[in-house]
N, C-alpha and C positions, 0 to 999 in steps of 0.2 A: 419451458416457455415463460416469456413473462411478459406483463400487456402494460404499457404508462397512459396515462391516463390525463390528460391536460383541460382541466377545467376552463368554465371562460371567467375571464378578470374582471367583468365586470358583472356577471349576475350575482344579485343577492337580495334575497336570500334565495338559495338553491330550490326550483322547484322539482316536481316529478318530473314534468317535460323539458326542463333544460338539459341543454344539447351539449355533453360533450366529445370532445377529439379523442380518438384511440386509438394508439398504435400495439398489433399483438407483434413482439419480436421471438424469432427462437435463440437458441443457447449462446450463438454465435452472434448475435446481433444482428441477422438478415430478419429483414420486415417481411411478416406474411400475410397480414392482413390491417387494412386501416380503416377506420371509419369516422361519423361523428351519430352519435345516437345519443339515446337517456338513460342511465344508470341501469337500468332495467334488462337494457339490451347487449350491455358492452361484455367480450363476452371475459368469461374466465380464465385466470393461468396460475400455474404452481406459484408468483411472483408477483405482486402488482408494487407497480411504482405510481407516486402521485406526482406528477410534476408544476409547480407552482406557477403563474404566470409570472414574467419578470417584472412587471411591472407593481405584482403585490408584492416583492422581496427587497428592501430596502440593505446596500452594501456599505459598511464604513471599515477604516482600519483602525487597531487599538494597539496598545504595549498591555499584555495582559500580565499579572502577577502570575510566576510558578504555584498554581494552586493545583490541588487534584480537580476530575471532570467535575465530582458533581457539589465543588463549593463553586468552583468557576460556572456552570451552570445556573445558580443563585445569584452571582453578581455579574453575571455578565449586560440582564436589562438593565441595572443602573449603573455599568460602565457607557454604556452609550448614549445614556438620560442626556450629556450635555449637546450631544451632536444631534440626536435627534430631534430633542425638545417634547419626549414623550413621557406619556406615567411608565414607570416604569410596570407597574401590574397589567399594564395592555398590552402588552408588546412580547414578544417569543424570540431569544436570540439564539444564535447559534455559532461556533467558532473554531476556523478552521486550524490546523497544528502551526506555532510560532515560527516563523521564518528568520535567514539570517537577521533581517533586518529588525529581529525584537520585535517583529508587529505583525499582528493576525488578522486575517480575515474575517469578519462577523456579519453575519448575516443576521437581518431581523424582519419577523411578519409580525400581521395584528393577530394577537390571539384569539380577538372573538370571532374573524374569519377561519384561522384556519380551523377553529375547535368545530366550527360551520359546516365546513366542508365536509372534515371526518364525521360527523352527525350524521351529515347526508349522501355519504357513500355509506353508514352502519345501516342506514337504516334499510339497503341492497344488500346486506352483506359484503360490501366490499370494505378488507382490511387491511390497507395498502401496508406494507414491509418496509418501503420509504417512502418520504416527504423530500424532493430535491427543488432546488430553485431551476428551473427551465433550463440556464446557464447551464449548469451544471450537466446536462445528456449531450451537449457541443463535443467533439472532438475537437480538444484542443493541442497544438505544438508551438515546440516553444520560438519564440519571439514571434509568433506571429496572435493578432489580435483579429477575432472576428467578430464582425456585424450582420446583424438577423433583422431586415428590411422586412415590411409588414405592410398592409393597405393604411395603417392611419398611425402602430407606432410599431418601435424594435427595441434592440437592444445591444450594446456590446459588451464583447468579454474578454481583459486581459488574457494572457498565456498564463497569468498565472490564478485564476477561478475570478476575480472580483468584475462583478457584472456593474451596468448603469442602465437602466431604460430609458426610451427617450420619447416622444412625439415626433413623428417623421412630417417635414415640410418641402421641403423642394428638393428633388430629388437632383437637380446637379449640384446642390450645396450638400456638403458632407453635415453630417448631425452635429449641431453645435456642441454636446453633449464630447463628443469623441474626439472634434477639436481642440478644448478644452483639455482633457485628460492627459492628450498625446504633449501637450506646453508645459502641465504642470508635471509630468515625467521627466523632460529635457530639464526643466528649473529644479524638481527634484535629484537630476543625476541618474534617477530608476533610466535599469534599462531600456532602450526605447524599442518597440519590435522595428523588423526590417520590412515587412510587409503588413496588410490588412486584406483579410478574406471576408469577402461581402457576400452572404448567401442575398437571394433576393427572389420572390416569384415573377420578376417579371426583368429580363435578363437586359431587356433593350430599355428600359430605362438610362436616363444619361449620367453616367456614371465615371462620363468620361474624362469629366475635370478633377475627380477626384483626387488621382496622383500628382495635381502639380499645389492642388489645395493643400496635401495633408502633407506633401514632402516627402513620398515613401509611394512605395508601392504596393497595389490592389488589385487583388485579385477575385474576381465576379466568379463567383460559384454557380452551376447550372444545373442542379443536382433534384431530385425530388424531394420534395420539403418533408414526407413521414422517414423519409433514411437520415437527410440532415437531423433531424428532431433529437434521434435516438442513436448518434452516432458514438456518442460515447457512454451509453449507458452498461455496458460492460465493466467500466474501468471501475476503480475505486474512489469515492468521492464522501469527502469528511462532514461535509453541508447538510446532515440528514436532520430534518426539524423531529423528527420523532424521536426527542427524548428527553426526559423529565416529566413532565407530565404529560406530554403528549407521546410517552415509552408509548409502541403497541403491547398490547396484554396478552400474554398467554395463558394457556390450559382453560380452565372452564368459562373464566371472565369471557370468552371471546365468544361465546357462544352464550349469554346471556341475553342479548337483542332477541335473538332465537326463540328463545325461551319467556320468554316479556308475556306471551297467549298464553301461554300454561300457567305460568306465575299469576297472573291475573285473574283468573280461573278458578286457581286456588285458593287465593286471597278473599275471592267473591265465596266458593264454597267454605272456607273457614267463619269468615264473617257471618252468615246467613248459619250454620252450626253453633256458633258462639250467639247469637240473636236470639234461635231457637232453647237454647240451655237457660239462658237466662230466661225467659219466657215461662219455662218448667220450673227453674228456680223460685221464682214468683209464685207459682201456683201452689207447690207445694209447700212455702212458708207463709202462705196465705192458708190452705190446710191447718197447718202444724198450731198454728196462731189460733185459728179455728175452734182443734181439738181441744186445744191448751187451757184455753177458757172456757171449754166446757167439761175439763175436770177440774178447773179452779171451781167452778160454780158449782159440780159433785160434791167438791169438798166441804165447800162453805155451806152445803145444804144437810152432810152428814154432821159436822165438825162446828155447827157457826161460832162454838168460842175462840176458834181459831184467830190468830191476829195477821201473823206474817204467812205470807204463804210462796215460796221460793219455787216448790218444785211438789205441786201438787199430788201428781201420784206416787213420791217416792213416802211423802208426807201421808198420803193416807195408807199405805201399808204398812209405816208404823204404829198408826193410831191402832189400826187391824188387830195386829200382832198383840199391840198392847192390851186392847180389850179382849182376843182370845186368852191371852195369860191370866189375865183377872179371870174368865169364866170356868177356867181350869181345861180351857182347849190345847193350851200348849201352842207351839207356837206354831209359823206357814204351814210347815208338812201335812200333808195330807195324812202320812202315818201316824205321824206324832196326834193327831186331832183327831182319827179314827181309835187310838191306842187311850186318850184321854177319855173318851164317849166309853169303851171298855169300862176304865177303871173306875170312872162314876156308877155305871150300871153295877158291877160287882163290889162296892164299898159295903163291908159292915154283913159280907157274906162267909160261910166258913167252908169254901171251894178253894181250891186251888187251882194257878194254872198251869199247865203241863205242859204246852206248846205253843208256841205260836208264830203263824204265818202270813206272810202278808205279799201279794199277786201285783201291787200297783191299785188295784181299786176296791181288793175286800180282807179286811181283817179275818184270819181265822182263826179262833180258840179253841183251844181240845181242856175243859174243864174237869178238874177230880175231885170225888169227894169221895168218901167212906162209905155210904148207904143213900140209897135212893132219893130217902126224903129230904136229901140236903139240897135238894135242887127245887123243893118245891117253894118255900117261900121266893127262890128266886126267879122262877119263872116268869111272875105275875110282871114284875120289875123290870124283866130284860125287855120282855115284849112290849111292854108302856112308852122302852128308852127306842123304840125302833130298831132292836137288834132282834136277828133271826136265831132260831134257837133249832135242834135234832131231836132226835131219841134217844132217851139216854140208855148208852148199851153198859152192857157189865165185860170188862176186860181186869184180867189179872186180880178177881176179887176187890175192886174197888167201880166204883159208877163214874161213867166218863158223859160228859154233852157237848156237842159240839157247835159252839156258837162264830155267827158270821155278821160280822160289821160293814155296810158298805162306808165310802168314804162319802 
């Protein structure tokens, strides 16, 4: 199925409640349902067509240069810059394939209209497949030219696509528009048709002067106006404004409107996450800042000859380091500094040492000597240095003690 969709010409800007025409047709092109409702309601098909009013579709012919689509594309607004007297950045053109006559049909709308439109069908989800100029769904045959009679304007269409709009005024007077055209075809030489088909809603109109007006013959259509509408929308038809920038999108673009709530959401939840981090950021280099100056201020209380001071705590654990080495602590380790408190308490003693063990937090010593009393001067000494001392047992004929250092 596919539903076209015929906006009105003159609302703008598109609101929610503006009202348009819809025709659903199926595969075949029989109409099975019509309406006029609000975006909201119209309903959906495998296909949507958008059909332009004629009166927003401005028609001229040109001689276009052999370019490919899409340089021709690029020049084709300022090929018609002179005839239409537009910018060309506002305007959207379109062109139909070159004919014997070296001159092509081009079609042109306002771009800030129709970008308008598609705005406000995206914003229903609807993403029409094409863009045609109204003309353009006519069944058209050849040499005959049709006229689309309206309450206040119409429009007519060559046999061969190029349309003209008009304001409708007296309906026994043929549209001055059509008269016009059909003189400068004769003075052109263009083929002239041999009839004209007037659709019309309102059939007893007088319409009877017509054929002696235009010179040709006319014939009044009685048909319903949603079948005329979409009568040719089967066929193939080159006039499709959707493309170049107004391509439809596929794969995930098309379904980013969709997504616009989540996206937003998201946006909001990252922002209020990134708010908050920087918040913590703050607090803790307001901390850091804190701490920092208050081991600057450790240092400068332990150290005050100190002059520069870069990086206070790495600075006072060299200073550390450096006054345990003068005291004979040896340096960080907790071993090294329980192993030096050892070898001060036993200086200048005639012990040796046998063993030694160390747990992470207690030095152990297995001390030897010859005879007993070689431990007693040192007794006095160990215990004064805060090291813990045993009972000295006798193994292997020499005297052993076992002394224990905490760290």
């Amino acid at each position: 199925m596919i539903v076209a969709i015929f906006p009105p010409a003159h609302a703008d800007p598109i609101g929610a409640d503006t009202p348009f025409d819809w025709v659903l047709a199926g595969t075949a092109g029989e109409v099975l349902r019509t309406g006029t409702d609000t975006l909201s309601h119209i309903p959906r098909a495998k296909r949507t067509c958008l059909a332009l009013p004629a009166c927003r579709v401005l028609f001229t012919e040109l001689a276009l240069p052999p370019v490919s689509s899409a340089k021709l594309a690029a020049l084709l607004p300022f090929a018609v810059e002179d005839k239409l007297m537009s910018d060309p950045a506002t305007i959207h053109a379109v062109a139909a394939p070159t004919r014997s006559a070296a001159e092509s049909i081009v079609a042109v709308v306002d771009k800030r209209w129709l970008q308008g439109m598609l705005d406000a069908l995206a914003m229903h989800d609807i993403f029409p497949d094409q863009a045609l100029p109204e003309s353009e769904l006519l069944q058209r045959d050849a040499q005959c030219w049709m006229v689309v009679l309206r309450d206040r304007e119409g429009f007519f269409v060559r046999d061969d696509g190029f349309a003209v709009a008009f304001d409708c005024g007296d309906a026994h007077e043929p549209p001055l528009a059509l008269t016009l055209a059909l003189k400068e075809a004769a003075q052109s030489k263009r083929a002239l048709p041999q009839r004209v088909r007037v659709t019309s809603p309102d059939t007893s109109t007088g319409l009877a002067a017509w054929p002696e007006k235009l010179g040709m013959t006319v014939e009044v259509v009685a048909r319903p106006a949603p079948r005329e509408r979409i009568a040719g929308l089967g066929a193939v038809r080159p006039l499709d404004f959707l493309i170049g920038p107004f391509a439809k999108k596929s794969g995930w673009t098309v379904h980013v409107p969709l997504l616009r709530p989540a996206l937003v959401l998201a946006a909001l939840v990252l922002g209020v996450h990134v708010a908050f981090s920087a918040i913590d950021w703050w607090k803790l280099e307001r901390e850091r800042r804190s701490i920092e100056s208050v081991m600057t201020a450790a240092f400068k209380s332990a150290f005050p000859d100190a002059r520069a001071i870069v990086d206070p705590a790495l600075q006072m654990r060299r200073n550390l380091d450096t006054l345990r080495r003068e005291r004979g602590l040896g340096s960080d380790s907790e071993f090294q500094i329980a192993l030096a408190r050892a070898a001060a308490a036993l200086s200048g003693s005639a012990v040796r040492i046998g063993e030694v063990r160390w747990n992470g937090e207690q030095l152990a010593l297995d001390l030897e000597a010859e005879r007993d009393d070689a431990f007693v001067p040192l007794a006095s000494r160990l215990v004064a240095s805060g090291v813990k001392t045993g009972v000295v047992e006798k193994r292997a004929g020499k005297a052993h003690l076992q002394v224990r250092i905490d760290k």
